[in-house]
BATI-756914 format. One record per residue (C-alpha): residue number from 1; x, y, z. Coordinates in nm, 3 decimals. Layout:
N
 num       x       y       z
 NUM       X       Y       Z
...
! end
This chain:
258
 num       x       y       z
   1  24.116   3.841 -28.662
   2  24.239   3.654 -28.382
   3  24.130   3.592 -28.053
   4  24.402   3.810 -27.914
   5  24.428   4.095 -28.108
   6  24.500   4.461 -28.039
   7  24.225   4.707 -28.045
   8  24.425   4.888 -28.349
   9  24.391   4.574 -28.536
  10  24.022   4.544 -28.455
  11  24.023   4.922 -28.551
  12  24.236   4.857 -28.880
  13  24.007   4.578 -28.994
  14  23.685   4.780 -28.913
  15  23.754   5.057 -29.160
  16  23.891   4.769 -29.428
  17  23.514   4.579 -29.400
  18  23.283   4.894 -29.331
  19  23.443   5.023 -29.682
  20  23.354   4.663 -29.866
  21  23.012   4.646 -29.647
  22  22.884   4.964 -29.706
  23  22.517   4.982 -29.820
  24  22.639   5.219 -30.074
  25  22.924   4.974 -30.209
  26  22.715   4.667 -30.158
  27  22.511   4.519 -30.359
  28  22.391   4.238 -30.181
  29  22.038   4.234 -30.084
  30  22.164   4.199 -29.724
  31  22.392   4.460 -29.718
  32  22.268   4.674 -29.480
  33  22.174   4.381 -29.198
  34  22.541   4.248 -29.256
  35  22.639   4.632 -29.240
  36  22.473   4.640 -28.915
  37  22.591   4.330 -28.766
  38  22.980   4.437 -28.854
  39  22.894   4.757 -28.671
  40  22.772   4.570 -28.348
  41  23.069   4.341 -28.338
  42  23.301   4.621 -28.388
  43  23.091   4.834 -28.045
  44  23.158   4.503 -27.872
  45  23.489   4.447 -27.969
  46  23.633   4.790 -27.896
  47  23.498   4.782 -27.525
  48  23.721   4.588 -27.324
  49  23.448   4.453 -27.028
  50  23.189   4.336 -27.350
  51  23.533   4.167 -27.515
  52  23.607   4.017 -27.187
  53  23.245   3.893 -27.200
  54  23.212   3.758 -27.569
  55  23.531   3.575 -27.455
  56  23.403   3.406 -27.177
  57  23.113   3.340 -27.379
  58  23.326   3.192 -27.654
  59  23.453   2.970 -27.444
  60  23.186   2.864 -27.157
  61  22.904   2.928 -27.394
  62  22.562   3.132 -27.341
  63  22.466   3.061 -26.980
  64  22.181   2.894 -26.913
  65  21.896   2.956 -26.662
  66  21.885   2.665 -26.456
  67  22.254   2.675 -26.337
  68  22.398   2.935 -26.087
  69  22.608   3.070 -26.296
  70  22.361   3.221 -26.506
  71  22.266   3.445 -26.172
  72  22.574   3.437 -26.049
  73  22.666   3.631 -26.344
  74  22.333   3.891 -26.332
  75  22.429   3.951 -25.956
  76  22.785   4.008 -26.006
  77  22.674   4.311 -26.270
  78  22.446   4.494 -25.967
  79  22.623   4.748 -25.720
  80  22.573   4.743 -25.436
  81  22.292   4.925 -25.319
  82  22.112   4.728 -25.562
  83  22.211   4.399 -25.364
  84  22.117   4.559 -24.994
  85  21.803   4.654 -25.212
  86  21.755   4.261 -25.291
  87  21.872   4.088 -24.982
  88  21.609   4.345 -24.840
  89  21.328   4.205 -25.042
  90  21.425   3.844 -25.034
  91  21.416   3.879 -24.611
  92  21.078   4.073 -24.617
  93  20.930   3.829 -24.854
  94  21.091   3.514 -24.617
  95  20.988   3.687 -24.290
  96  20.646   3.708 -24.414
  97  20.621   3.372 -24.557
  98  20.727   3.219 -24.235
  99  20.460   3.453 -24.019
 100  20.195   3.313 -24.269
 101  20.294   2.962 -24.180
 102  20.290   2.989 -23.792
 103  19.970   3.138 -23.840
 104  19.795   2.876 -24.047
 105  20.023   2.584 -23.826
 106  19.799   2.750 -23.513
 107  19.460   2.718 -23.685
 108  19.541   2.399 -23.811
 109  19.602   2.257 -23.435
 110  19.317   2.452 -23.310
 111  19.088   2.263 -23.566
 112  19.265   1.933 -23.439
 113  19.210   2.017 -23.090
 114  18.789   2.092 -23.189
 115  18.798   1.783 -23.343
 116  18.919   1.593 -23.039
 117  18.677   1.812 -22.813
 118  18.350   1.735 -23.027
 119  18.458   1.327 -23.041
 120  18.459   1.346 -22.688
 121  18.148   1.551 -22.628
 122  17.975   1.279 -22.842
 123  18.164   0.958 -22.653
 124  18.104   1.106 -22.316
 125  17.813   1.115 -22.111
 126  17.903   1.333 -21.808
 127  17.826   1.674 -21.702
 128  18.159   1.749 -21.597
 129  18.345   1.659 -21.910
 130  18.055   1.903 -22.048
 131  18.141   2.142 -21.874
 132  18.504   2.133 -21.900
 133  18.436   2.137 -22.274
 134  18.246   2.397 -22.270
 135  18.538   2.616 -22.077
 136  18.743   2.501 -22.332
 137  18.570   2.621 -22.642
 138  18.552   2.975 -22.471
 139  18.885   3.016 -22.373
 140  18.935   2.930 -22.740
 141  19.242   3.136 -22.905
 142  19.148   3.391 -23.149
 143  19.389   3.404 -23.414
 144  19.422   3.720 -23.667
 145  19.553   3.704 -23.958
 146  19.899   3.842 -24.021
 147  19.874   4.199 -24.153
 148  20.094   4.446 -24.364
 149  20.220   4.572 -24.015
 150  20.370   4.248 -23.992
 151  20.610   4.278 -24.269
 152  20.984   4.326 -24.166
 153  21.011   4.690 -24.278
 154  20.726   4.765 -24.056
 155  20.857   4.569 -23.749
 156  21.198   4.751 -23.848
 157  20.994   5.090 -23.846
 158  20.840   5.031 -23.542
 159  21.138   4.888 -23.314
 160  21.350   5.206 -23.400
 161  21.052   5.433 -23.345
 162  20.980   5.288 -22.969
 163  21.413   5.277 -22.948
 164  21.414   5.618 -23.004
 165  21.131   5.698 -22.783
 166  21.268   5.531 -22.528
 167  21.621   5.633 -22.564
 168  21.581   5.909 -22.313
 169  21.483   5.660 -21.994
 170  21.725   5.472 -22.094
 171  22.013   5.695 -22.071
 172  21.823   5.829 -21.742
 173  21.865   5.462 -21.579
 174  22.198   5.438 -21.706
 175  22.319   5.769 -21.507
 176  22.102   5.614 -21.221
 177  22.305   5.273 -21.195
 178  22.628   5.512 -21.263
 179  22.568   5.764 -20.946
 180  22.465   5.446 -20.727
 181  22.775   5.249 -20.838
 182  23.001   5.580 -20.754
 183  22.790   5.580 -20.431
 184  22.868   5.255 -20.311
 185  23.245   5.232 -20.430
 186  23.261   5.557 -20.183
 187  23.103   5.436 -19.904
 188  23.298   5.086 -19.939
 189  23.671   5.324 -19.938
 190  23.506   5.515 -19.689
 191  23.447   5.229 -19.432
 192  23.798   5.074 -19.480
 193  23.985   5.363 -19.437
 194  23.698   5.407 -19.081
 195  23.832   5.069 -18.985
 196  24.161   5.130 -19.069
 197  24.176   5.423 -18.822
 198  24.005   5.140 -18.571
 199  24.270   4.920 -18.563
 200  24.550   5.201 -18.509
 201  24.331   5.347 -18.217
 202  24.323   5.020 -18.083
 203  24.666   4.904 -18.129
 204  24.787   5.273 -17.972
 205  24.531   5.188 -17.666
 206  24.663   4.897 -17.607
 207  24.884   4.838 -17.267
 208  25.214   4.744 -17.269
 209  25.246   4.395 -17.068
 210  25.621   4.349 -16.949
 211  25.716   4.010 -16.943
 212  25.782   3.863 -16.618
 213  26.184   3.753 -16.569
 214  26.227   3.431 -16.513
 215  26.409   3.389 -16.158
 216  26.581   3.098 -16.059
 217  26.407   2.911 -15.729
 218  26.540   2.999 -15.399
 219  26.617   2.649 -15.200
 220  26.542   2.699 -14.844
 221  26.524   2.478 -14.583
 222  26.228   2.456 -14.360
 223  26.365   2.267 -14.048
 224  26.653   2.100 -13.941
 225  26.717   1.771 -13.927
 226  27.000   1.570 -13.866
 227  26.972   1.341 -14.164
 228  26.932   1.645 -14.398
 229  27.302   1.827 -14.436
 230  27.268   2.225 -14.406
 231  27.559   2.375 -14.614
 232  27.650   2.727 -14.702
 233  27.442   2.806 -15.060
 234  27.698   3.057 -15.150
 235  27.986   2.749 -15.132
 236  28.112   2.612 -15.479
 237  28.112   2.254 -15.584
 238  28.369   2.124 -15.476
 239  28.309   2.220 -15.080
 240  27.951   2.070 -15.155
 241  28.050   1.740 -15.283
 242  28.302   1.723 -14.954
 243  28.052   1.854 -14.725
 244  27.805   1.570 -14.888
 245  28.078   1.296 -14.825
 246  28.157   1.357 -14.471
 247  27.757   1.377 -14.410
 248  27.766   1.035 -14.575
 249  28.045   0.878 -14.427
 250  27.881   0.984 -14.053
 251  27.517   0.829 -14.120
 252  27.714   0.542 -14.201
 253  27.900   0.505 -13.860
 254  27.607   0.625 -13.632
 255  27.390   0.331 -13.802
 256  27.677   0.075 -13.750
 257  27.700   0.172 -13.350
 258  27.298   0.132 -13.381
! end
């Protein structure tokens, strides 16, 4: 058969070798493993996902469990509640690996730090560096040990257990900060519309001031004189400029005869 072949082909050329490699019509010592084997090929064959397979495997060859694909290939198989299921593991197991590490970083600097404090206990001499050391190695960190309630279900377990406890206050402050946001936005419309009302009281209050008229000055004279010309106000230019001359042209002759 060919690669390509038609599941009535693969049918057509099961029946042909099951009748030749038949137990029955075999006499071969291996008949009935050979038997077997042709009835295996033909359950892969007429399944078109393990066809696809024994293609791919025909071509790429049997995967191999140092490369990715090999995985790649197992994982792609899983649904995927099986996958949450995994990732789930792989984080509990990483989360708990990295809680063992702080841990044993910690006691590794606290036995660097005694180290440091019993050198200098036996360098120095002096009762205050005693005593200072001495404070020290009582105020001393005790370390535990990270326990099964330190696993990330756990931690999980316990963060929605204390959300849910708490879930009440919470709602309780939210409707707190609500009523005193409502509050203030109401007192804030409340005192600009009270000032608004201000400056209309004000502005209805308020006097009128008329505007003075601007008058023209009134020239007057204050005493008479002879060198000063009096002349009617209520004359026009003309009689003015006349009046001016022959005031003129008489200063002129009186300081001649002087």
């Amino acid at each position: 058969l060919f690669q390509d072949a038609s599941s009535a082909d693969i049918r057509k050329a099961y029946r042909k070798l099951s009748l030749i490699l038949h137990p029955d019509k075999n006499k071969d010592e291996n008949a009935e493993t050979q038997f077997r084997q042709l009835v295996a090929i033909y359950e892969v064959l007429k399944d078109e996902e393990r066809r696809q397979r024994y293609d791919d495997i025909l071509i790429n060859g049997l995967p191999d469990w140092r490369q990715p694909v090999f995985y790649y290939r197992r994982v792609r198989k899983m649904s995927n509640a099986e996958l949450a299921l995994l990732l789930f593991i792989i984080l509990t197991v990483g989360h708990y690996a990295v809680v063992w590490s702080i841990y044993l970083e910690k006691q590794l600097d606290e036995l660097l730090s005694r180290k440091k404090r019993e050198k200098k206990k036996k360098t120095g001499g002096k009762s205050t560096d005693e005593a200072k050391l001495a404070a020290l190695d009582k105020n001393e960190r005790v370390l535990d040990k990270p326990q099964w309630h330190d696993l990330l279900p756990c931690k999980l377990g316990i963060w929605f257990c204390l959300t849910v406890r708490s879930l009440p206050q919470l709602f309780q402050d939210a409707r707190q900060l609500y009523v005193e946001y409502k509050e203030t936005k109401m007192k804030a419309k409340e005192d600009a519309l009270a000032k608004a009302e201000l400056e209309t009281l004000q502005k209805e209050k308020k006097p009128k001031v008329k505007k003075p008229k601007s008058e023209f000055p009134v020239y007057t004279v204050l005493e008479s004189s002879p060198y000063i010309p009096s002349y009617d106000h209520g004359a026009s230019i003309e009689e003015i400029e006349e009046q001016m001359d022959d005031w003129l042209g008489g200063k002129n002759r009186a300081q001649k005869k002087k």
